[in-house]
BALOBA-1460 file (C-alpha; in Angstrom, 3 decimals):
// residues 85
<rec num="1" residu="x" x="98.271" y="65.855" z="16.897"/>
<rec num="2" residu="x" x="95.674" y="64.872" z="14.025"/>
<rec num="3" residu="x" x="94.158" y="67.923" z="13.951"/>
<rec num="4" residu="x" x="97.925" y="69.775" z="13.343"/>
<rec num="5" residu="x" x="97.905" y="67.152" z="10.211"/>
<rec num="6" residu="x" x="94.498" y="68.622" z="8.777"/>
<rec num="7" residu="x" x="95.881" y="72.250" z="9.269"/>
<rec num="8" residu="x" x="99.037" y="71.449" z="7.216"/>
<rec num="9" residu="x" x="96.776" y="69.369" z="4.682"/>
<rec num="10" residu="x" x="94.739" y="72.383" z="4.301"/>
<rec num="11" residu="x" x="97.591" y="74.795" z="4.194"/>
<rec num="12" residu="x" x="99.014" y="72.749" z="1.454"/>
<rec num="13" residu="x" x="95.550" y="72.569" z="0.010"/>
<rec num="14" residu="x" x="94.821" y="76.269" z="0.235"/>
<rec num="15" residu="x" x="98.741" y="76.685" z="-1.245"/>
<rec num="16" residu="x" x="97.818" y="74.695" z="-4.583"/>
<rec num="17" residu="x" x="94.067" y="76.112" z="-5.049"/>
<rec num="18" residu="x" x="95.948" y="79.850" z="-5.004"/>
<rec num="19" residu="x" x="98.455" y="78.837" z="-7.534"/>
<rec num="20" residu="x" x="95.797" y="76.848" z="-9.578"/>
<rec num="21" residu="x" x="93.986" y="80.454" z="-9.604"/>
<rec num="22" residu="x" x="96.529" y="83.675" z="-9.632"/>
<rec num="23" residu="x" x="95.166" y="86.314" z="-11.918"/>
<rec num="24" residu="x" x="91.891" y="84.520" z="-12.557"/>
<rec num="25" residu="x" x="88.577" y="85.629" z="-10.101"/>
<rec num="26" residu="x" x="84.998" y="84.476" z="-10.261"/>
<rec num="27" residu="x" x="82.465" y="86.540" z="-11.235"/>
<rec num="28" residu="x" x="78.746" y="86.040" z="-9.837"/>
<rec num="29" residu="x" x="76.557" y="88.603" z="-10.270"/>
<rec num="30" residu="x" x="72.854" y="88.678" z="-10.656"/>
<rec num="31" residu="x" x="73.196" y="88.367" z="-14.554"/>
<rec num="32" residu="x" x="77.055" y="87.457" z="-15.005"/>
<rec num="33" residu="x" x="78.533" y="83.701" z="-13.892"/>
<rec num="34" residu="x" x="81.978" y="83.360" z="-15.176"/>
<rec num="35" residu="x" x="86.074" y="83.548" z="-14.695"/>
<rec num="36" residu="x" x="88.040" y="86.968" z="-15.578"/>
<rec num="37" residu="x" x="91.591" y="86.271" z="-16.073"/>
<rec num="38" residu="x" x="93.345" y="90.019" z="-15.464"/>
<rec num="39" residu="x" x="97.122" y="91.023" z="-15.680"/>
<rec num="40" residu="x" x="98.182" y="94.821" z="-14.355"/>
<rec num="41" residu="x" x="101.348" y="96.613" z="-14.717"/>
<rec num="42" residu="x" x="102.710" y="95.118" z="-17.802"/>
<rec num="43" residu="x" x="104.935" y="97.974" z="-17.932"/>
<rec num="44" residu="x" x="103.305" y="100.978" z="-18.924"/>
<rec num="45" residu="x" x="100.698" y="102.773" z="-16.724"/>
<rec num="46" residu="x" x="97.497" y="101.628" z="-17.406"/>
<rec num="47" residu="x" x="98.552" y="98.409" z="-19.540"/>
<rec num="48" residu="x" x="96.299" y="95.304" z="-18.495"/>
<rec num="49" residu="x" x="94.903" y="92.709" z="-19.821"/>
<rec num="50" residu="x" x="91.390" y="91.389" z="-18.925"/>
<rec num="51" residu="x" x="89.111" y="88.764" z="-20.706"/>
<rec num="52" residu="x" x="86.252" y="87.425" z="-19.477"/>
<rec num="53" residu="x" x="84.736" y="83.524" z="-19.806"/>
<rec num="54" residu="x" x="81.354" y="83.418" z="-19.614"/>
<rec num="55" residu="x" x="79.786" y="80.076" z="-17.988"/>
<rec num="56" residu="x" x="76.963" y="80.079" z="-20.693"/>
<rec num="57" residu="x" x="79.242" y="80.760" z="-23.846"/>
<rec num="58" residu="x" x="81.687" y="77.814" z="-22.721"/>
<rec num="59" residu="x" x="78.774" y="75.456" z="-21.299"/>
<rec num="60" residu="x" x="79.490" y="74.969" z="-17.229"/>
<rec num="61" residu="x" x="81.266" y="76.917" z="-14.712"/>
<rec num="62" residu="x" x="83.939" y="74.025" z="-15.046"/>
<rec num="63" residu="x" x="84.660" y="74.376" z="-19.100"/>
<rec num="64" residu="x" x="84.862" y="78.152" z="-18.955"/>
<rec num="65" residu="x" x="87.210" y="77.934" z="-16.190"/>
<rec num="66" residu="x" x="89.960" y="75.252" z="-18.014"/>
<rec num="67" residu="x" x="89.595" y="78.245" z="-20.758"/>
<rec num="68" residu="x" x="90.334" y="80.764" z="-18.354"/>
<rec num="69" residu="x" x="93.198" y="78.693" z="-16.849"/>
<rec num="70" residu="x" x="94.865" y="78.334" z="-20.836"/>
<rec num="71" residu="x" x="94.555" y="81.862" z="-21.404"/>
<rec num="72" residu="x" x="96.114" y="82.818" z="-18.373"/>
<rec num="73" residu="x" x="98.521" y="80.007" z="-18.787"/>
<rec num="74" residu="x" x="99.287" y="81.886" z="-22.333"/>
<rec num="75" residu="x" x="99.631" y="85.059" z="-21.610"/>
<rec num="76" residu="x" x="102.232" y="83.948" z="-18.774"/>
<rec num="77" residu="x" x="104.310" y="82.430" z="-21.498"/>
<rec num="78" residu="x" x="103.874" y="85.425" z="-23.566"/>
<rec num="79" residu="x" x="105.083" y="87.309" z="-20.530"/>
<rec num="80" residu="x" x="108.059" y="85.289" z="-19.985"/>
<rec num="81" residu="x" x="109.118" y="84.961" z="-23.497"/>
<rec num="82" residu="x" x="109.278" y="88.937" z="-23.849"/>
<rec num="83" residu="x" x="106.264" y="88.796" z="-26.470"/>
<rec num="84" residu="x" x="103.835" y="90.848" z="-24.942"/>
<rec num="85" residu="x" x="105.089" y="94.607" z="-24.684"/>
């Protein structure tokens, strides 16, 4: 029965990291460490939006990805507001 418990607390887990991270992905390559926050079909083919947070620029992996998170948060609000067309 316990381990049932630690699958749903994972589930849930799992649940809030996805939400916490929808439209933003990690980038690691051999030179580049940092969060892209991207947004496709906006409407017209070929509108996105893509900006990228470099770990260096912002300081740790952790600071450039609470300025990934407020962009992202932004341009949702833009989104739902009808301000970005």
């Amino acid at each position: 029965m316990k381990k049932h418990a630690t699958s749903i607390e994972s589930a849930t887990t799992r649940a809030g990291v996805l939400k916490h991270m929808k439209h933003i992905t990690r980038v690691d390559g051999p030179t580049t460490h940092g969060y892209q926050v991207r947004f496709y079909g906006l409407g017209h083919p070929g509108d996105a939006i893509s900006r990228y947070f470099g770990d260096p620029r912002y300081g740790s992996p952790a600071k450039a990805l609470r300025a990934a998170v407020k962009c992202r948060n932004a341009v949702l609000k833009d989104l739902r507001s009808g301000g970005l067309k």
